[in-house]
C-alpha positions as CSV (number, residue, x, y, z in Angstrom):
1,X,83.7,100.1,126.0
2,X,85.9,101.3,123.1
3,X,85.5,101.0,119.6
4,X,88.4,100.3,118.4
5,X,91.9,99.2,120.5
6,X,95.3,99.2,118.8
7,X,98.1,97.3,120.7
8,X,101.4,98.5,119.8
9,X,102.5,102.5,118.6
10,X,104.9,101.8,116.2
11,X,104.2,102.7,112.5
12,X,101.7,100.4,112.2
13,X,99.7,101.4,115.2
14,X,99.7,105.0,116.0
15,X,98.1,105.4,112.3
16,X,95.6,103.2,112.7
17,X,94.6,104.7,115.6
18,X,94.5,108.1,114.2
19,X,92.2,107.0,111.2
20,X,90.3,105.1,114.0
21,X,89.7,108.7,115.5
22,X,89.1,110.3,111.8
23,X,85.9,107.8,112.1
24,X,84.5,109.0,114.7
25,X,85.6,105.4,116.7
26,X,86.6,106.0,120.5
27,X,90.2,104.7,120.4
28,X,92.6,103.7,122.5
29,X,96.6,102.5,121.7
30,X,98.5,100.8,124.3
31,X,102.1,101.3,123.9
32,X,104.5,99.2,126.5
33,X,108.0,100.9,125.4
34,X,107.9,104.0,123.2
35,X,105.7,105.8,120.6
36,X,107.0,104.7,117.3
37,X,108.3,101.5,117.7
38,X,111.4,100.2,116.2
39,X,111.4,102.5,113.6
40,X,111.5,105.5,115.5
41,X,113.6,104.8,118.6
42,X,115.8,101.7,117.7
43,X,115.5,101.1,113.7
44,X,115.0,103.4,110.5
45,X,115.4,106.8,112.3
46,X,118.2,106.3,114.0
47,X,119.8,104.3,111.0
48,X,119.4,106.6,108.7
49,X,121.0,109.7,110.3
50,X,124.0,107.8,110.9
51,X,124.0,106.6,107.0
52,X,123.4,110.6,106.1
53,X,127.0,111.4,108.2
54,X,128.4,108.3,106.9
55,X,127.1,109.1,103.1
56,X,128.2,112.8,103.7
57,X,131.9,111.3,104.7
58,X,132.1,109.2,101.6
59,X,130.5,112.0,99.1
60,X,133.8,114.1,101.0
61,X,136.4,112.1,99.7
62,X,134.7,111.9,96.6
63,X,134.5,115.6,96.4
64,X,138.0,115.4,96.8
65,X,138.8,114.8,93.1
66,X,136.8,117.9,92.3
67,X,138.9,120.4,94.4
68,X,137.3,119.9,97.8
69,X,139.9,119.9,100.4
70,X,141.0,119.7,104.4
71,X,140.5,117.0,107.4
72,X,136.9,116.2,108.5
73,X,135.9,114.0,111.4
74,X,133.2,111.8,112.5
75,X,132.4,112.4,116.2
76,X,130.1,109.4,117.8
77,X,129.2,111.2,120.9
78,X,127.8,114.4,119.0
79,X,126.1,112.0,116.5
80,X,124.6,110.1,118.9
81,X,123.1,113.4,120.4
82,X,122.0,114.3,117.0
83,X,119.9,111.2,117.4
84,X,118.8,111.4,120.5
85,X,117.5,114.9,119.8
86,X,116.1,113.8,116.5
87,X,114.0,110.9,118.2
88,X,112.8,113.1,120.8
89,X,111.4,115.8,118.6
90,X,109.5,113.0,116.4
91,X,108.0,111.1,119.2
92,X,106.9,115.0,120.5
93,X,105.0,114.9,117.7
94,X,103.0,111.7,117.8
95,X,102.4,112.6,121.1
96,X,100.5,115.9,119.7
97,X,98.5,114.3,117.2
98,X,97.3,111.5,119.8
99,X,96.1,114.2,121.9
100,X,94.6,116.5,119.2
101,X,92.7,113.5,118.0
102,X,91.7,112.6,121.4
103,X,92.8,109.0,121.0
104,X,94.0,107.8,125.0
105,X,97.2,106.6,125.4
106,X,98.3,103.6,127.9
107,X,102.2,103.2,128.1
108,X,101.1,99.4,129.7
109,X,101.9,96.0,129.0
110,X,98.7,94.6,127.5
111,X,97.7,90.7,127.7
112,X,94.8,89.2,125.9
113,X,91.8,87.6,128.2
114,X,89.7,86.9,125.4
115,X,88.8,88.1,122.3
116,X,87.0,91.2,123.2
117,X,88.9,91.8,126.3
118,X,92.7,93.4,127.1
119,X,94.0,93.3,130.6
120,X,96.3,97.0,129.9
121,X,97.9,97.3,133.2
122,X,95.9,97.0,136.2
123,X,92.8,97.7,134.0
124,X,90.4,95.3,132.1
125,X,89.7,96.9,128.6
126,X,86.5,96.0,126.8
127,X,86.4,97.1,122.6
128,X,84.3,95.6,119.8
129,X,87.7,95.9,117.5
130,X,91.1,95.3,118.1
131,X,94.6,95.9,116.0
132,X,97.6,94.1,117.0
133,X,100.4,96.2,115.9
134,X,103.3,94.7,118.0
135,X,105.6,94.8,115.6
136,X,109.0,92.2,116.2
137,X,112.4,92.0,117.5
138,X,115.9,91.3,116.0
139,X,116.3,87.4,115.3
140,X,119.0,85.8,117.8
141,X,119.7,82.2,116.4
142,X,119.9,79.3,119.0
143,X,123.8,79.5,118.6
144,X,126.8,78.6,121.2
145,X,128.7,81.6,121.9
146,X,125.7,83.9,121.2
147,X,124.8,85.6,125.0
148,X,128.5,86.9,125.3
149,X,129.7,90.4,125.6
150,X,130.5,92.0,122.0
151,X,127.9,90.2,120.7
152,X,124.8,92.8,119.2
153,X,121.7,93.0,117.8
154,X,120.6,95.7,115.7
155,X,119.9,97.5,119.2
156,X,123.1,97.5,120.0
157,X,124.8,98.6,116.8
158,X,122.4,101.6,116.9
159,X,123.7,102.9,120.6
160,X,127.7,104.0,119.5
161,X,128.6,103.1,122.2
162,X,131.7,102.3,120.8
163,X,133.3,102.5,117.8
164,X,135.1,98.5,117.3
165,X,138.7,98.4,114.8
166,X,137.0,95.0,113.6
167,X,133.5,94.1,113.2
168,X,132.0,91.3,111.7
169,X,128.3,91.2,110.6
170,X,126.5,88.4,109.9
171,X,124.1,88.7,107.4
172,X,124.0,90.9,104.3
173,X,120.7,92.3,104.1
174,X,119.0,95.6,105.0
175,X,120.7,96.0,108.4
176,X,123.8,94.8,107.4
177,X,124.8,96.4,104.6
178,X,123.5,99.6,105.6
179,X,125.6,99.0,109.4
180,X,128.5,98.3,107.6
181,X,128.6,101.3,105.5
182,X,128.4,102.8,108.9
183,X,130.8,101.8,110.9
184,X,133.1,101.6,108.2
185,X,132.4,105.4,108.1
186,X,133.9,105.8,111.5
187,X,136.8,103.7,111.4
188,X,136.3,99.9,112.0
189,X,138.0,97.8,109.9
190,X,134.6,95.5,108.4
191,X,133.7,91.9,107.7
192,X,130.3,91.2,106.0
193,X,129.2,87.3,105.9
194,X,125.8,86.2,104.3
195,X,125.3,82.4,103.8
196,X,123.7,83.4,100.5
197,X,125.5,82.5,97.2
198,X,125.0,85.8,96.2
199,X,124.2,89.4,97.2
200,X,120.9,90.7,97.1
201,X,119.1,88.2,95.5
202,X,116.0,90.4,95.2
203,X,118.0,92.3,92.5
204,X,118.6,91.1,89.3
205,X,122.4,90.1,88.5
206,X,123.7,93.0,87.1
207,X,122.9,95.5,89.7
208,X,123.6,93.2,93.0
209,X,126.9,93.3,91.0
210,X,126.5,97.4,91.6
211,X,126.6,97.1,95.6
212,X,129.3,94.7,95.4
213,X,132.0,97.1,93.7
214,X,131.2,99.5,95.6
215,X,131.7,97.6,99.0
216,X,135.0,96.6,97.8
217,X,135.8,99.7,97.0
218,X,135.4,100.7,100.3
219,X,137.4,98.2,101.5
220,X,134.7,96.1,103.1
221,X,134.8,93.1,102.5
222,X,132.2,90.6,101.7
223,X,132.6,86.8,102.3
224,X,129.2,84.8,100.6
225,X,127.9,81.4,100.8
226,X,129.2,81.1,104.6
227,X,126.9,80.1,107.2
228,X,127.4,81.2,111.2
229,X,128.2,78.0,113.4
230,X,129.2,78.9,117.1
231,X,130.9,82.2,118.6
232,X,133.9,81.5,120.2
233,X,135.2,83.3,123.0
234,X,136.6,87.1,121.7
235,X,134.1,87.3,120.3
236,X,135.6,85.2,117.5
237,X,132.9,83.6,115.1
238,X,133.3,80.7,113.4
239,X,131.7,80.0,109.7
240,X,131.3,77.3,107.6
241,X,132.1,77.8,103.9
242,X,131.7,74.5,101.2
243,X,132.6,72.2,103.7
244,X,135.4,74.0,106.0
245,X,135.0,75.9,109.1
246,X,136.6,79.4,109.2
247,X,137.1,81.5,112.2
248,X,137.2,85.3,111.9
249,X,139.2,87.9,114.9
250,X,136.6,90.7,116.0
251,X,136.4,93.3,118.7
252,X,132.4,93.2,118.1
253,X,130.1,90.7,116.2
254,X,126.7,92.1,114.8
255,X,123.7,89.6,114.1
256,X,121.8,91.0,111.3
257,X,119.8,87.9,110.2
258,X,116.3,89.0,110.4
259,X,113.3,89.5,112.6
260,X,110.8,87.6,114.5
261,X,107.4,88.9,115.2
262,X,106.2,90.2,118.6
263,X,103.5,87.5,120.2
264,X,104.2,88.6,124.2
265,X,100.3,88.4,125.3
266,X,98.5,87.3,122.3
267,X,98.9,83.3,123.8
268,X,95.1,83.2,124.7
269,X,93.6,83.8,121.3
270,X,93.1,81.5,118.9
271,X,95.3,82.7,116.5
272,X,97.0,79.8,114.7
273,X,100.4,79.2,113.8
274,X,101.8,82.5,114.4
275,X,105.6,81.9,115.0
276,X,106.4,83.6,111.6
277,X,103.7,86.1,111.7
278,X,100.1,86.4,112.6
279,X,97.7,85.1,109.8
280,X,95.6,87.4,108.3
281,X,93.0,88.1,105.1
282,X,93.2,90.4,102.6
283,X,91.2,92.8,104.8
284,X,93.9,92.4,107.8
285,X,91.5,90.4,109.5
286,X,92.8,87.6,111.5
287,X,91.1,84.2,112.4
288,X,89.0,86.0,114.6
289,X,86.7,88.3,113.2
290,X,86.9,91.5,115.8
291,X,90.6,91.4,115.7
292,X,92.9,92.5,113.1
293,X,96.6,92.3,112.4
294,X,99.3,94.9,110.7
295,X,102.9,95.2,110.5
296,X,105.7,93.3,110.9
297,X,103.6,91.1,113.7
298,X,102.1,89.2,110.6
299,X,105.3,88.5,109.2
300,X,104.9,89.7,105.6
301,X,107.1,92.9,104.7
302,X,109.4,94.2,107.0
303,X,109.1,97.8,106.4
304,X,107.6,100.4,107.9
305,X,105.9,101.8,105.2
306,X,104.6,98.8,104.6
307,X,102.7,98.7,108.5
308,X,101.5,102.1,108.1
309,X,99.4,101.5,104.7
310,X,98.4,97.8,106.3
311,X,97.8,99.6,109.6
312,X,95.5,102.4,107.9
313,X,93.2,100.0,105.8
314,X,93.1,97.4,108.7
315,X,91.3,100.5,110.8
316,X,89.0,101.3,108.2
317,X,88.2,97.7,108.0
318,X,87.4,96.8,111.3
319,X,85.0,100.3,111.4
320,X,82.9,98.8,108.4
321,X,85.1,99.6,105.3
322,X,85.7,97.0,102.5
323,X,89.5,97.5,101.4
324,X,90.9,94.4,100.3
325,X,94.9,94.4,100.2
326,X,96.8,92.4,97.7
327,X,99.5,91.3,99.8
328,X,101.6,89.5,97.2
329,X,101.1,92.1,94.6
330,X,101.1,95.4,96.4
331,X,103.7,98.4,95.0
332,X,105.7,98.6,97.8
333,X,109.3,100.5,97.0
334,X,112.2,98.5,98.7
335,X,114.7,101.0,100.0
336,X,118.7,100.5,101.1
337,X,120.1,104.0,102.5
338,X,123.7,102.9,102.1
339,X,126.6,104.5,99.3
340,X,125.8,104.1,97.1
341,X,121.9,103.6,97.2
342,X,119.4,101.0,96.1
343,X,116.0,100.8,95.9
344,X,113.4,98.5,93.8
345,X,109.9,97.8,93.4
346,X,107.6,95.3,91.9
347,X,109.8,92.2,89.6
348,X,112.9,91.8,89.0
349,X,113.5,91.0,85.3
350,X,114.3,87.4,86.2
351,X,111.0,87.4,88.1
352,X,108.9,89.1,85.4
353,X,110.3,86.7,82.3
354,X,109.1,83.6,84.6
355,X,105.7,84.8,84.9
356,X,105.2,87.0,81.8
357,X,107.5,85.9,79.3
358,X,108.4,88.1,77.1
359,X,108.8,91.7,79.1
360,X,110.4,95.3,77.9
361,X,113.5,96.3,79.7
362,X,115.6,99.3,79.4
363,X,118.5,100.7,81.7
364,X,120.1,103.8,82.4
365,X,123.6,104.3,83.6
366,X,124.2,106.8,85.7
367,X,128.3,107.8,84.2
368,X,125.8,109.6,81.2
369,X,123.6,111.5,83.5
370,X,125.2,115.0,83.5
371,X,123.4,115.4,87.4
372,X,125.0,112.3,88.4
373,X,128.4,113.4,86.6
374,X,128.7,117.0,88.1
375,X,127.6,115.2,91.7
376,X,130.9,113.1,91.5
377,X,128.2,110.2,91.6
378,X,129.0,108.3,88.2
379,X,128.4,104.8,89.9
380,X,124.7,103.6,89.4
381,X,122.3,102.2,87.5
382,X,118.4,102.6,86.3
383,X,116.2,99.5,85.3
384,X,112.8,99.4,84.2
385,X,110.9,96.4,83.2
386,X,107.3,96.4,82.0
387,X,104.9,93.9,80.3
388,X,105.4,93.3,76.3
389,X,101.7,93.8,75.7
390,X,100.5,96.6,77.3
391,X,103.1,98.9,78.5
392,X,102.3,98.9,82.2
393,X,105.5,98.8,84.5
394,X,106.2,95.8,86.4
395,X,108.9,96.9,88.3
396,X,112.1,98.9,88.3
397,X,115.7,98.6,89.8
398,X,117.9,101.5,90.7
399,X,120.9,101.7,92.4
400,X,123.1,105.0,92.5
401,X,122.7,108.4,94.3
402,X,118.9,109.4,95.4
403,X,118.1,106.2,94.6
404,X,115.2,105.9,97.5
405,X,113.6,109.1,96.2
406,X,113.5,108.4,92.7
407,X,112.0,105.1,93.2
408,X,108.7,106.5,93.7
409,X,108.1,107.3,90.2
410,X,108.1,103.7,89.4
411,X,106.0,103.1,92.1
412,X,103.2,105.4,91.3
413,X,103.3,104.4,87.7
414,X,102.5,100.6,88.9
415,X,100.1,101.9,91.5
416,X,98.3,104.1,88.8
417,X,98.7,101.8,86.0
418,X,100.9,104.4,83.9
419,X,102.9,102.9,81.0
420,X,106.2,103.3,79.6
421,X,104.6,105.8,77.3
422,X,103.5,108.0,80.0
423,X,106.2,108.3,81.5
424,X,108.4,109.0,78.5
425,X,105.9,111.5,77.6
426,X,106.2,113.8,81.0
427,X,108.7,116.5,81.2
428,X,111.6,115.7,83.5
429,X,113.9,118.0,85.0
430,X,117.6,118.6,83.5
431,X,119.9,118.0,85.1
432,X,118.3,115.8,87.7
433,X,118.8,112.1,89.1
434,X,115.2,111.4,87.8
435,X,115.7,111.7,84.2
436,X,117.2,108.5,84.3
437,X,114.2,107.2,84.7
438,X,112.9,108.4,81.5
439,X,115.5,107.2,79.8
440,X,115.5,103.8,80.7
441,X,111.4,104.1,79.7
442,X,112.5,105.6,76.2
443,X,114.8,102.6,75.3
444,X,112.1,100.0,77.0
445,X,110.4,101.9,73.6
446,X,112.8,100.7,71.5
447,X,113.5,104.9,71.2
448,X,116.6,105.8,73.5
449,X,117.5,109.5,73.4
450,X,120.7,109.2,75.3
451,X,122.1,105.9,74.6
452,X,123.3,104.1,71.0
453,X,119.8,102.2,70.4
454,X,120.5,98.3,70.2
């Protein structure tokens, strides 16, 4: 009899199981695939080193107008090493701390007999507490023309196999824009279609508007307010846009509409609806008491991050803590690794007026930062909004160079309840990327430094 069970080693999972183990719990994590999930092996690892070469390509022939010169190359197969290396070393890892926690591992498929039992294999598992952490899978609309060849996933578009002269990708969110950016990198000639009316709706006008320039700067370009029909033989996909169908040429079509939660072997339990994400309480429990749900497999946030903190509490939960997780109101930083970057937390400032009212807001443009300027980085943008009465930050916007790092100080001032004041008040590095963020704080104030007040 175990304590505490955890199906599913992504970042939700292996966590969980490791605070299991910090308790004292006897824990065991079935893992059907590969330690660390989609994040690890086919999602924000792999991503994100290709996004470094294609950033560092990009920063190149920026560099260029500052006296940088000669030929540079991107070569797939030695990137795709990179990444295979870089995977391997980081799964190593978890590995390690499994075994120096003593938490057993089970690379089985595990099926639910009941709610206190787990067939894991050829083995019947009995535990008082269970954490489903099986994460999900790219979304693959019911779509004629969608099963042939040239047709990916996110999976596919992560392999480099091959590099395609045209690529279309359909849908402009995380995975998309930050594929495009890639293969655009190495050559392919790229089409991004979202049947959204605009771009990143999750960011305020004026900095969506940021991602946009530089897209088309890069010579991507961006068709909106298109929705994906059928795939014709080619692949060739075929759009329809206010009323009129419009096919597109391609060597390779990438589906980057979303994901759907993993539910293989939870058909037993009692679960309730679940097709777009396992129901849980504020504690991570689900509708049955033992059994407890983190990660994408709920359907809430999509993020990685996000699993591990859900992942951690949910453990301490099910081993007699109390933590109670504010699921709609949580500080959870929002990150895009493309080129420029963007990242945001908390409300937008259309978001914040329709529940607050009257809210502070102050920006920061990254052409007067003398870090950003000596970087060759002059495109971006810092927001900050915060509540009128009190101070307390509400959220923030940033896109520009570093963007994913210096997001954090926003989020730690919502987490911590730190105001406008306090951050204006602490001592930020010159030059640096951050200071930006103290800028935008001091005009919020009504007392900009940098800028012509208004």
């Amino acid at each position: 009899m175990y304590d505490f069970v955890v199906v599913g080693g992504g970042p939700a999972g292996y966590p969980a199981a490791i605070r299991a183990a910090q308790l004292d719990a006897k824990v065991l994590l079935v893992e059907k695939d590969e330690l660390g999930g989609t994040c690890l092996n086919v999602g924000c690892i792999p991503s994100k080193l290709y996004l470094h070469a294609a950033s560092m390509a990009f920063e190149i022939e920026r560099a260029r107008q500052s006296g940088l010169e000669g030929d540079f190359s991107i070569a797939p197969d030695k990137l795709r090493a990179h990444k295979e290396a870089t995977i391997a070393r980081l799964k190593k890892g978890i590995e390690s701390l499994l075994m120096a926690n003593k938490i057993r591992l089970a690379h089985e498929t595990a099926i639910f007999l009941d709610e206190k039992t787990l067939q894991v294999g050829a083995e019947r598992i009995k535990a008082e507490h269970f954490l489903i952490a099986t994460g999900s899978s790219p979304l693959v609309p019911p779509i004629q023309g969608i099963a042939q060849q040239g047709v990916w996933t996110s999976t596919e578009a992560l392999e480099l196999k091959n590099v395609p002269k045209t690529l279309v990708i359909v849908g402009a969110g995380f995975v998309g824009l930050e594929m495009a950016m890639v293969y655009k990198a190495l050559g392919s000639r790229v089409t991004l279609v979202d049947m959204l009316p605009r771009l990143l709706p999750m960011l305020d006008a004026d900095m969506a508007a940021l991602m946009e320039r530089s897209l088309k700067a890069k010579g991507i370009s961006l068709v909106l307010g298109a929705r994906l029909v059928r795939i014709e033989p080619g692949p060739r996909p075929v759009f329809l846009k206010e009323g009129k169908e419009e096919a597109f040429l391609s060597d390779a079509v990438l589906l980057a509409i979303g994901r759907t939660p993993n539910l293989f072997g939870l058909e037993r339990l009692p679960l309730g609806p679940a097709d777009k994400g396992i129901f849980v309480n504020e504690g991570l429990q689900t509708r049955i008491s033992n059994i407890y749900a983190a990660g994408d497999v709920t359907g809430r946030t999509f993020l990685a991050h996000a699993a591990t903190h859900q992942g951690i509490l949910a453990a301490e939960n099910a081993l007699g803590g109390e933590n109670a997780l504010d699921l709609e109101n949580l500080p959870v930083p929002n990150c895009l690794y493309t080129d420029p970057e963007a990242a945001w937390v908390g409300l937008s400032e259309t978001k914040a007026k329709e529940r607050f009212g009257d809210v502070r807001t102050g920006t920061y443009l990254y052409g007067a930062l003398g870090r950003a300027l000596a970087s060759n980085e002059p495109l971006g943008k810092i927001k900050v909004i915060a509540n009128s009465k009190d101070g307390k930050i509400l959220g923030a916007q940033i896109v520009g160079k570093a963007a994913t790092e210096i997001i954090h100080e926003a989020t730690l001032a919502m987490s911590a309840g730190i105001t406008l004041s306090g951050i204006a008040a602490a001592v930020h590095a010159h030059p640096s990327f951050s200071e930006g963020i103290k800028e935008a704080c001091l005009e919020a104030l009504g007392t900009p430094l940098h800028k012509a007040p208004r």
